[in-house]
C-alpha positions as CSV (number, residue, x, y, z in Angstrom):
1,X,0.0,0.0,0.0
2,X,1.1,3.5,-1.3
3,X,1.1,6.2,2.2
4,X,-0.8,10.0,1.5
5,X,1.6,12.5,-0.3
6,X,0.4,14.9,2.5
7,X,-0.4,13.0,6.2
8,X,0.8,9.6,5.5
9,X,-2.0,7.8,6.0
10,X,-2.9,4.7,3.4
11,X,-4.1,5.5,-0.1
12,X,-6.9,2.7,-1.0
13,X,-7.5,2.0,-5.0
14,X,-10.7,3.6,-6.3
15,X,-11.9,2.6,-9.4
16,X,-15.4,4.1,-10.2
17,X,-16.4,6.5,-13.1
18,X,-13.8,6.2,-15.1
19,X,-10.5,7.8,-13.7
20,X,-8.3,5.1,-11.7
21,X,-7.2,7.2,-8.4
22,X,-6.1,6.6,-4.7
23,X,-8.1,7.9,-2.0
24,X,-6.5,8.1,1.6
25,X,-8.7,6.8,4.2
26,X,-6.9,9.3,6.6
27,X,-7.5,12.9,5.0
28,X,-9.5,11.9,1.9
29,X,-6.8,13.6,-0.2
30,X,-6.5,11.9,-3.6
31,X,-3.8,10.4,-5.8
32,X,-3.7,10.0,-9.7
33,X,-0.6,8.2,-11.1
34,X,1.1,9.9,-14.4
35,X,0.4,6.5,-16.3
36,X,-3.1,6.7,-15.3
37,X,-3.7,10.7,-16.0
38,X,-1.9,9.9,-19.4
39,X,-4.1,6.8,-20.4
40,X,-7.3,9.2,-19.3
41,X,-6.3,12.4,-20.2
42,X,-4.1,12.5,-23.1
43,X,-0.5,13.1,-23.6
44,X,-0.5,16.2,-24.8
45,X,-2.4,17.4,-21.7
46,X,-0.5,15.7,-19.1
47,X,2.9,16.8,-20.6
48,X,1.4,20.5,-20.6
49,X,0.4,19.7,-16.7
50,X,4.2,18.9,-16.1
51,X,5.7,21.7,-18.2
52,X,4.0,23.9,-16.2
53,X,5.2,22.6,-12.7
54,X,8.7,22.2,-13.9
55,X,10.6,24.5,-11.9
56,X,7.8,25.7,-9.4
57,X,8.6,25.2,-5.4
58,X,6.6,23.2,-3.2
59,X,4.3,24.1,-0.1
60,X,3.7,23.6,3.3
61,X,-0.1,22.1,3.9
62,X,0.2,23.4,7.4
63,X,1.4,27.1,7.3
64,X,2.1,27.6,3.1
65,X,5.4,28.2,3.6
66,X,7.3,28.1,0.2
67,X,9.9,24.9,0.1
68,X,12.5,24.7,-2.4
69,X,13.9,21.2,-3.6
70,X,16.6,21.4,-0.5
71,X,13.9,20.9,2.0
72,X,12.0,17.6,2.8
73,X,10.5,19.7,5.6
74,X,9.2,22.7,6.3
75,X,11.6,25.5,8.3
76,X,8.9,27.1,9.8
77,X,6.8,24.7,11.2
78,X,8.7,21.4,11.2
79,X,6.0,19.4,9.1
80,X,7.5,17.0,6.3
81,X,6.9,18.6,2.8
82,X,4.3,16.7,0.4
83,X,5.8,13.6,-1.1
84,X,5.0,11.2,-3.8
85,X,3.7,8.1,-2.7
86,X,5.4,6.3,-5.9
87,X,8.9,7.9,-6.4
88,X,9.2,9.6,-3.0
89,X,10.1,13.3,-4.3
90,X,9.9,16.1,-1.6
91,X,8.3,18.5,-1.9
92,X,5.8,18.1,-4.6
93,X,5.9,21.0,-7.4
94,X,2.7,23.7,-6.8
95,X,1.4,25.2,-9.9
96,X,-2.1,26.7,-10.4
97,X,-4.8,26.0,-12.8
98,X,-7.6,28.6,-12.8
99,X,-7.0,29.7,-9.2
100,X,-7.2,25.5,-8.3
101,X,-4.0,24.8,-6.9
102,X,-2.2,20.9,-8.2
103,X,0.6,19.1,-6.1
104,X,2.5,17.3,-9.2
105,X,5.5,15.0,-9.1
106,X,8.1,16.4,-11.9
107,X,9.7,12.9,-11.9
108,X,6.7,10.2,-12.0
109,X,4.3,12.7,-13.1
110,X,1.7,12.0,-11.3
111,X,-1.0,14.5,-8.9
112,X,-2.2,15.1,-5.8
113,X,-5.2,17.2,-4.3
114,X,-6.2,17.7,-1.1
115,X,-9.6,17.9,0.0
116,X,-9.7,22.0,-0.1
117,X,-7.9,21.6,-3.2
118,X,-10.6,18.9,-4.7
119,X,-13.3,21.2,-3.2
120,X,-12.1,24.3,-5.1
121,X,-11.9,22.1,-8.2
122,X,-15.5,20.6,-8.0
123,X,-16.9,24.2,-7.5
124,X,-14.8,25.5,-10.5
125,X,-16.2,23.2,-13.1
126,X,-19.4,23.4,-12.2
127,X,-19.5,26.9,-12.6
128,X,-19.0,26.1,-16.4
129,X,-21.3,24.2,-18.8
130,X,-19.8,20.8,-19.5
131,X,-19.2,20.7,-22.7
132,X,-21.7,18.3,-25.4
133,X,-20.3,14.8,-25.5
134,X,-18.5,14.5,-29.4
135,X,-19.5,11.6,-31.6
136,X,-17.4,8.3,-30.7
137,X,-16.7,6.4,-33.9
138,X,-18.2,2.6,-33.5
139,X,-15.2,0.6,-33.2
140,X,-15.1,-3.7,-32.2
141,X,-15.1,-4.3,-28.7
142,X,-12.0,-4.2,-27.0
143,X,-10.2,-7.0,-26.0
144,X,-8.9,-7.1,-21.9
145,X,-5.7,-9.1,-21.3
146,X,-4.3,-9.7,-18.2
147,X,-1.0,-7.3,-17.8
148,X,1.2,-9.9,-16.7
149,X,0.0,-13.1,-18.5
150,X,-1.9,-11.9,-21.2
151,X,-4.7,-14.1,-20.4
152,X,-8.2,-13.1,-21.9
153,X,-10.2,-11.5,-19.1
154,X,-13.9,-11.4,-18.7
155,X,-14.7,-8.0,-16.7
156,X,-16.7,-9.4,-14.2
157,X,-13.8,-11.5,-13.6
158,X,-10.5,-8.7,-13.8
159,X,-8.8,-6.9,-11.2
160,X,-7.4,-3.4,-11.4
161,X,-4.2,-1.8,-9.9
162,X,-2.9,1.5,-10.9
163,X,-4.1,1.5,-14.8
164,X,-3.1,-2.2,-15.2
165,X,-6.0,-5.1,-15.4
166,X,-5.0,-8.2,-14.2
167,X,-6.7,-12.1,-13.8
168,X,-7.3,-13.5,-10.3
169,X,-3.9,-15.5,-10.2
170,X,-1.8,-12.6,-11.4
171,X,-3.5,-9.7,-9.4
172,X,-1.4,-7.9,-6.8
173,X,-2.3,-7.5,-3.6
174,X,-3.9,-4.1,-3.7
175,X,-5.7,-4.8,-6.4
176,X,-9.8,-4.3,-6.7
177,X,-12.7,-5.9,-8.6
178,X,-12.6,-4.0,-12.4
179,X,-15.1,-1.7,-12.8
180,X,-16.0,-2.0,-16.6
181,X,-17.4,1.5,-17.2
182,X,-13.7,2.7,-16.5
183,X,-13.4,1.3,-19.8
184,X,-16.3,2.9,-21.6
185,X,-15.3,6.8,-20.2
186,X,-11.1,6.3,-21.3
187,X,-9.7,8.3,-24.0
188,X,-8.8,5.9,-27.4
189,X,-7.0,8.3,-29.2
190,X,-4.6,9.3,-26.7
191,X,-4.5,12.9,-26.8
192,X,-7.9,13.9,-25.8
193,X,-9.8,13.9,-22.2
194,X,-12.2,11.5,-21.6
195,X,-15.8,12.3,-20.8
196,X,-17.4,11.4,-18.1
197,X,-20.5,11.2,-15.8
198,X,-18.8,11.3,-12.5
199,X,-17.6,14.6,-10.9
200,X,-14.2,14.1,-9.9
201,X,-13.6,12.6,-13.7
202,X,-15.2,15.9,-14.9
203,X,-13.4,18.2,-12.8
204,X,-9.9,16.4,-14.1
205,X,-11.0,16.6,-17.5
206,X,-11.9,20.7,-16.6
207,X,-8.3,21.2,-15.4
208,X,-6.7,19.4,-17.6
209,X,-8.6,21.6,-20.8
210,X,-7.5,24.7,-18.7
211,X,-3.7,24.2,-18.2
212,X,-3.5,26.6,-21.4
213,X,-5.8,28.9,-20.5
C-alpha cells in the first residue's frame, strides 16, 4: 500500500467512473498516477500539466510556507513537505490552474489534491457548462488481457491496480474488482480527455482543458 503524499496515512485504489485514483482513508486527499492521468487524459495534456510545474517550489499544507527542492520539511513549522507516494520526491511541485491549486510530481508525473484543493476544483467546473459529448466512432469491442500473462479477461472477472488489469492468479495485492465502465469513459485516441459522468472525472477533465488557459 502507497502512504498519503500529504499526512501519510494509506491510499486505497478507487476505481469508479472512469479515472483510476487513490483515496486516503486518513484525509480523503486523492492520488492520480502519471500512467493513469496519461491513459485518461491525453499526452499532450498531461505533458502540458508537467511543463508547467517544472521549476515551481513546493508548499507547506500546514502554514504555506514556500519549500524549495533542498527541503524535505518545512523550516517554519517542522512538518514534512508533500511527497510522492510512488517515487518519494519532496516536496511536490505547486502550480495553479484557474485559481485551483495541483501538487505534481516532476519525476513520475503523477498528482495530488487535497480535499480543499478537490473542493475548489468541484466548484470551479461546475460553474462552467460541460461541454456536449463528441460523436465516438463505432469501433469492435475491445479486448482485456491480463497485464502480466496476457490471459483473456472477462470483466466481471478482472482486477485493477494502478491502470493495469489483471486475472485473479496474477493480481497484486492491492488490487480491486474492475469496474467495466472505467473502460467505456477512457480516452482511445490518446490525446484527448475522456468524458465522463462522475464529478471528480469531470473536474480532471476541466483542469486538464484549462492548463493553457
Amino acid at each position: 500500500m502507497s502512504s498519503c503524499p500529504f499526512c501519510y496515512g494509506t491510499l486505497l485504489p478507487t476505481f469508479t467512473h472512469g479515472l483510476p485514483r487513490e483515496k486516503c482513508g486518513r484525509c480523503a486527499a486523492l492520488w492520480f498516477e502519471g500512467e493513469g492521468l496519461e491513459t485518461v487524459m491525453g499526452a499532450s495534456a498531461t505533458r502540458a500539466l508537467l511543463a508547467k510545474a517544472q521549476g515551481k517550489h513546493g508548499e507547506c499544507k500546514d502554514c504555506d510556507t514556500p519549500l524549495t527542492a533542498q527541503e524535505p520539511r518545512c523550516p517554519e513549522c517542522g512538518r514534512d513537505a508533500p511527497s510522492c507516494p510512488k517515487c518519494g520526491i519532496a516536496p511536490l511541485s505547486v502550480t495553479h490552474i484557474r485559481g485551483v491549486e495541483v501538487d505534481v510530481c516532476v519525476r513520475c508525473h503523477g498528482m495530488a489534491l487535497d480535499t480543499g484543493e478537490l473542493e475548489q476544483l468541484l466548484e470551479r467546473a461546475g460553474d462552467e457548462p460541460a461541454p456536449p459529448p463528441a460523436a465516438s466512432p463505432v469501433r469492435k469491442k475491445d479486448t482485456l488481457r491480463c497485464a502480466s500473462c496476457q490471459r483473456t479477461l472477462r470483466p466481471e472477472h478482472a482486477f485493477a491496480s494502478g491502470s493495469k488489469l489483471y486475472c485473479g492468479s496474477c493480481a497484486p495485492e492491492e488490487a480491486s474488482p474492475y469496474d467495466a465502465e472505467m473502460a467505456s469513459h477512457t480516452s482511445r485516441d490518446g490525446d484527448q480527455p475522456a468524458a465522463s459522468t462522475d464529478p471528480v472525472s469531470r473536474a480532471l477533465g476541466w483542469l486538464f482543458s484549462h492548463i493553457n488557459g
